[in-house]
Backbone bond lengths (Angstrom), bond angles and torsions (degrees), N, CA, C in turn:
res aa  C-N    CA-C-N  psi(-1)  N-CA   C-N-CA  omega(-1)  CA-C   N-CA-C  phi
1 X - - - 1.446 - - 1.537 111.25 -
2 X 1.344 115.78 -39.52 1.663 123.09 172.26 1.556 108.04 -43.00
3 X 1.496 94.86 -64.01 1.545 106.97 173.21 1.526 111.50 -40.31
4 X 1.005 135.17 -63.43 1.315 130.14 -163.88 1.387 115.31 -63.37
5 X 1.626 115.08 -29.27 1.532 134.05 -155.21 1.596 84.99 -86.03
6 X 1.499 122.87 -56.64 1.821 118.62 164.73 1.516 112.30 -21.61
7 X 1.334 110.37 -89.83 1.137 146.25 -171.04 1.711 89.45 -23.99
8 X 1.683 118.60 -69.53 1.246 123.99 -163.29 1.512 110.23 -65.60
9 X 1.231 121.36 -7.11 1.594 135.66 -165.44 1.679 71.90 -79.25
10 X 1.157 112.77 -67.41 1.854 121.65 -145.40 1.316 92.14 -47.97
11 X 1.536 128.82 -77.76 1.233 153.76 -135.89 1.650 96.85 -63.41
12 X 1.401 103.21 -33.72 1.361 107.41 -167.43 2.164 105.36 -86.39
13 X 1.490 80.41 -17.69 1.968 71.53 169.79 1.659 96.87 -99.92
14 X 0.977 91.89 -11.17 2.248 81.77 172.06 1.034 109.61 -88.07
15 X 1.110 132.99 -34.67 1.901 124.46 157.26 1.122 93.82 -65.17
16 X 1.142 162.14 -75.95 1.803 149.63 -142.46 1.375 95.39 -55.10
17 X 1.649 133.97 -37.04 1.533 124.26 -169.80 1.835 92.61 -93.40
18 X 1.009 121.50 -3.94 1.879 108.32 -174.07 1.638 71.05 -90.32
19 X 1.403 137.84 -83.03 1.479 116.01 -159.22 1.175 111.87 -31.22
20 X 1.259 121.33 -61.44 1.586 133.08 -166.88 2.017 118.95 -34.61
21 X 2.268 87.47 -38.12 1.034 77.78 -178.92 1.830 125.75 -88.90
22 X 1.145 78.38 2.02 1.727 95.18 -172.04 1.402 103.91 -85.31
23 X 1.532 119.47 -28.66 1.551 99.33 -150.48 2.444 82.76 -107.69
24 X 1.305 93.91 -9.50 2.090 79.95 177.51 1.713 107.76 -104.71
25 X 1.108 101.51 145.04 1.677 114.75 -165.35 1.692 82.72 -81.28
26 X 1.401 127.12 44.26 1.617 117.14 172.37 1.611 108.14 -113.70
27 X 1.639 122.08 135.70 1.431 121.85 -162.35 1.901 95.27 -99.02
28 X 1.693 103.74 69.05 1.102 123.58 -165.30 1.977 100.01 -122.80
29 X 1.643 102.25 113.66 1.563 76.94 170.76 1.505 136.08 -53.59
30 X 1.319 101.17 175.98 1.696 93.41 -173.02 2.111 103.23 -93.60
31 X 1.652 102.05 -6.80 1.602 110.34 177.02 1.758 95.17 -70.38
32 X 1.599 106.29 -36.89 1.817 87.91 -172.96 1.440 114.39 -76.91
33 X 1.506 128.11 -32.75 1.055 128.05 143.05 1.903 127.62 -7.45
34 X 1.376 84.48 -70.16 1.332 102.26 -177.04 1.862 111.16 -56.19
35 X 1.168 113.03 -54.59 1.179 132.06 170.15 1.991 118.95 -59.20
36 X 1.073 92.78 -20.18 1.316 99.06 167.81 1.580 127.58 -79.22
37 X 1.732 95.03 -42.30 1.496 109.08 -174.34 1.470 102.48 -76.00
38 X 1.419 114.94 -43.26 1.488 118.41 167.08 1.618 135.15 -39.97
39 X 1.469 104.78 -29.21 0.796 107.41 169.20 1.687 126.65 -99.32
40 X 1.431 102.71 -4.94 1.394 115.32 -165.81 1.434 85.31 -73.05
41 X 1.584 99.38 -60.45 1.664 104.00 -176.10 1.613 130.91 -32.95
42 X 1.426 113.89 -48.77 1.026 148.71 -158.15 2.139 105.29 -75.19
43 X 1.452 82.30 -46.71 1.635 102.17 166.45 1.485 125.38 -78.12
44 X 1.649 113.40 -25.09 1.255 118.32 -173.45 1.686 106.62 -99.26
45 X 1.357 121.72 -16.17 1.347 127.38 -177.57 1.471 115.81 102.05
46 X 1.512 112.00 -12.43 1.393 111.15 177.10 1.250 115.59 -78.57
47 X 1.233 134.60 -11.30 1.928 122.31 132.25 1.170 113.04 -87.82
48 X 1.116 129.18 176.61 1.590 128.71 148.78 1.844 107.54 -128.61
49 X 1.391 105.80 167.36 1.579 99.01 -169.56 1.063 84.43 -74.92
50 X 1.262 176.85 -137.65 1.379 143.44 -35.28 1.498 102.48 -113.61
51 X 1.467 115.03 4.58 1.197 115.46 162.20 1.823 129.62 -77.08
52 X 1.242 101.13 -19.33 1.593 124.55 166.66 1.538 132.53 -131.48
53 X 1.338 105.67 16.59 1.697 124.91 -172.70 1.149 99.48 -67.90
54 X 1.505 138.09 -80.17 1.147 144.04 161.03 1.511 125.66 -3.46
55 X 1.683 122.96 -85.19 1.218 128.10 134.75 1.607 126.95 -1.35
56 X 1.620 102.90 -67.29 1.572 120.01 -159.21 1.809 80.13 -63.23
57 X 1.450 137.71 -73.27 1.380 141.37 -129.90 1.616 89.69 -87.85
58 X 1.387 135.36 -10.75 1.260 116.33 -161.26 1.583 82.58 -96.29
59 X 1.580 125.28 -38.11 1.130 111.40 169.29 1.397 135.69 -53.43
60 X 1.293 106.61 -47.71 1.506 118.60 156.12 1.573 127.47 -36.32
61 X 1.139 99.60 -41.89 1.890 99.82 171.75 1.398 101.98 -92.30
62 X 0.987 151.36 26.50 1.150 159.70 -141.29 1.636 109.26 -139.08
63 X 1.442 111.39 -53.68 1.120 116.65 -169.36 1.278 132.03 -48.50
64 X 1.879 105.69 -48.19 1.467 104.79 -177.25 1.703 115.81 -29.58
65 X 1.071 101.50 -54.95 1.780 121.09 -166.67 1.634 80.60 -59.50
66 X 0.982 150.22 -62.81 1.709 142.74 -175.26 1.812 112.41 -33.31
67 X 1.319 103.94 -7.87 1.520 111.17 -165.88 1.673 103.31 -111.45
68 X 0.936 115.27 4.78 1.798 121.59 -160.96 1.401 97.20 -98.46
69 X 1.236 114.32 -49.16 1.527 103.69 176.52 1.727 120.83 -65.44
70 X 1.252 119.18 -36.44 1.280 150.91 160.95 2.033 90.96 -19.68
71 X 1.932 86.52 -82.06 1.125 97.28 -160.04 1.529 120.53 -72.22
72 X 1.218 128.04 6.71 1.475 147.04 -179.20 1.675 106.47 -107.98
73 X 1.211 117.37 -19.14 1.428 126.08 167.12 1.530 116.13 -61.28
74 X 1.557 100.34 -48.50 1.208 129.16 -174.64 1.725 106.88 -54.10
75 X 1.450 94.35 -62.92 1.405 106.60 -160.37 1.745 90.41 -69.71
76 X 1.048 125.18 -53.87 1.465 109.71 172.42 1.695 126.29 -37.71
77 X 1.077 102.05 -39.29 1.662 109.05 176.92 1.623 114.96 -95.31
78 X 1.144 115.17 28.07 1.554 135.67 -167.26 1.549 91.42 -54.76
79 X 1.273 119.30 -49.81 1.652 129.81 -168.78 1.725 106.75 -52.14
80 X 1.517 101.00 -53.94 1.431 94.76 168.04 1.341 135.18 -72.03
81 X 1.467 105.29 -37.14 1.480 99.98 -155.93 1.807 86.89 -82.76
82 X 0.842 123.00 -28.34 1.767 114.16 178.61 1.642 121.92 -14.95
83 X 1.170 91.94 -52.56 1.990 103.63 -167.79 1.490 81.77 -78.20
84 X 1.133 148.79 -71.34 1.183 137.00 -169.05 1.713 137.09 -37.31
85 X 1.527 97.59 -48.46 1.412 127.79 -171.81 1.589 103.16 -44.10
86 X 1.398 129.25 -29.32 1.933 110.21 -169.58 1.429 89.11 -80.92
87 X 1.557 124.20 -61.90 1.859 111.77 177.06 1.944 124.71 -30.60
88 X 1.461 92.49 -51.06 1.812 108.57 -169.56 1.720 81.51 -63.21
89 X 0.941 131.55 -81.17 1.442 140.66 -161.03 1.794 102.40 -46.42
90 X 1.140 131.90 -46.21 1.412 132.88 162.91 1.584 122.51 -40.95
91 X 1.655 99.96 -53.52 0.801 105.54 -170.86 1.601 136.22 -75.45
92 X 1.370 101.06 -18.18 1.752 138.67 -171.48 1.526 96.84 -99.58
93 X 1.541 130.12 -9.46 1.477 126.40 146.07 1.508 113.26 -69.84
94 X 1.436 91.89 -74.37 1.260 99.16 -161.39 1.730 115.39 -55.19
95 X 1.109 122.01 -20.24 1.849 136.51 -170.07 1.656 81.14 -76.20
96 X 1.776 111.81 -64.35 1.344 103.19 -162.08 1.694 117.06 -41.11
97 X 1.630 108.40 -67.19 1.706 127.82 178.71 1.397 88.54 -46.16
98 X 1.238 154.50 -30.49 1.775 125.45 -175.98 1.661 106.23 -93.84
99 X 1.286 102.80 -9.33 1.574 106.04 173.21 1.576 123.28 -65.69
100 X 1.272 87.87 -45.92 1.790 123.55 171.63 1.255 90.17 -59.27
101 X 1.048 122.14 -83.30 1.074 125.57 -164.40 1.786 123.60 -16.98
102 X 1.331 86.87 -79.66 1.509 128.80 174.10 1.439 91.29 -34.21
103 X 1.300 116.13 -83.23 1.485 129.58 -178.56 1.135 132.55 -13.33
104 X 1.525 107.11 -56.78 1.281 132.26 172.16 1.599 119.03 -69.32
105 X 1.373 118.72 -18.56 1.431 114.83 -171.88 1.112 103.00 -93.82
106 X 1.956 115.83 -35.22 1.456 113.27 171.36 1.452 122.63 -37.24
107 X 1.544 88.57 -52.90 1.507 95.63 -150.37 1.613 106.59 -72.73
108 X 1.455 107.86 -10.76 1.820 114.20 -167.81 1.484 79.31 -79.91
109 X 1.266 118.16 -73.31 2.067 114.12 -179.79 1.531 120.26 -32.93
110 X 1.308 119.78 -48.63 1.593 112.63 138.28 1.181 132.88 -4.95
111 X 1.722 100.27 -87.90 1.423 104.14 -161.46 1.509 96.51 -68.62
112 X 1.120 127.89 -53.79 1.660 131.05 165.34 1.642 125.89 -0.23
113 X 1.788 95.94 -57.80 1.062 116.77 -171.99 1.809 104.23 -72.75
114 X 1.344 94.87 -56.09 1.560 93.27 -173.15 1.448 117.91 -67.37
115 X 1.107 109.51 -7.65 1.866 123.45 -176.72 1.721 95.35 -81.11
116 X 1.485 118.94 -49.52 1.616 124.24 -169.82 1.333 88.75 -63.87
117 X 1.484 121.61 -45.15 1.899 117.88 -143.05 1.869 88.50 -76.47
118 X 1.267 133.26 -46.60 1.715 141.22 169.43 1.342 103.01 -35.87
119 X 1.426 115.46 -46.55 2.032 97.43 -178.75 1.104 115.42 -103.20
């Protein structure tokens, strides 16, 4: 029953971002939405993690298999995406390495920050 009561926590902030995306003139998915309120919650105390931990990690191991249809889509539309594929493939490097990138400098300014804010 816990399980299910998780589960319904989620669904119910993933409908809060499908309204979200319907009712703001922003060309914002309604998953970041979702991910937004989730976290608002999560930060403000009106979830707590152990109210969706369960849920959250079963989804989490879960996902790979979320990518199978993805990747069988693909191979079905092989005809199209062909001429495309050296740009898409360029581009899904190079986005990734500045992600990294990015990532990594935050998080060094981070720890930085919270190391200055301790003394």
């Amino acid at each position: 029953m816990k399980f299910m009561k998780q589960f319904a926590i989620i669904l119910l902030i993933s409908f809060l971002g499908e309204c979200a995306r319907e009712l703001l003139p922003l060309p914002v998915p309604a998953s970041i939405y979702g991910l937004v309120f989730m976290l608002t919650a999560l930060m403000t105390g009106i979830v707590k993690t152990e109210d969706v931990n369960r849920a959250g990690m079963f989804l989490i191991e879960t996902m790979p298999m979320m990518f199978i249809p993805a990747a069988v889509g693909i191979m079905a539309a092989w005809n199209v995406f062909r001429p495309i594929c050296g740009p898409v493939v360029i581009t899904i490097v190079v986005s990734t390495i500045l992600v990294m990138g990015v990532s990594g400098l935050v998080t060094q300014q981070m720890i930085r920050w919270n190391e200055r804010k301790r003394k």
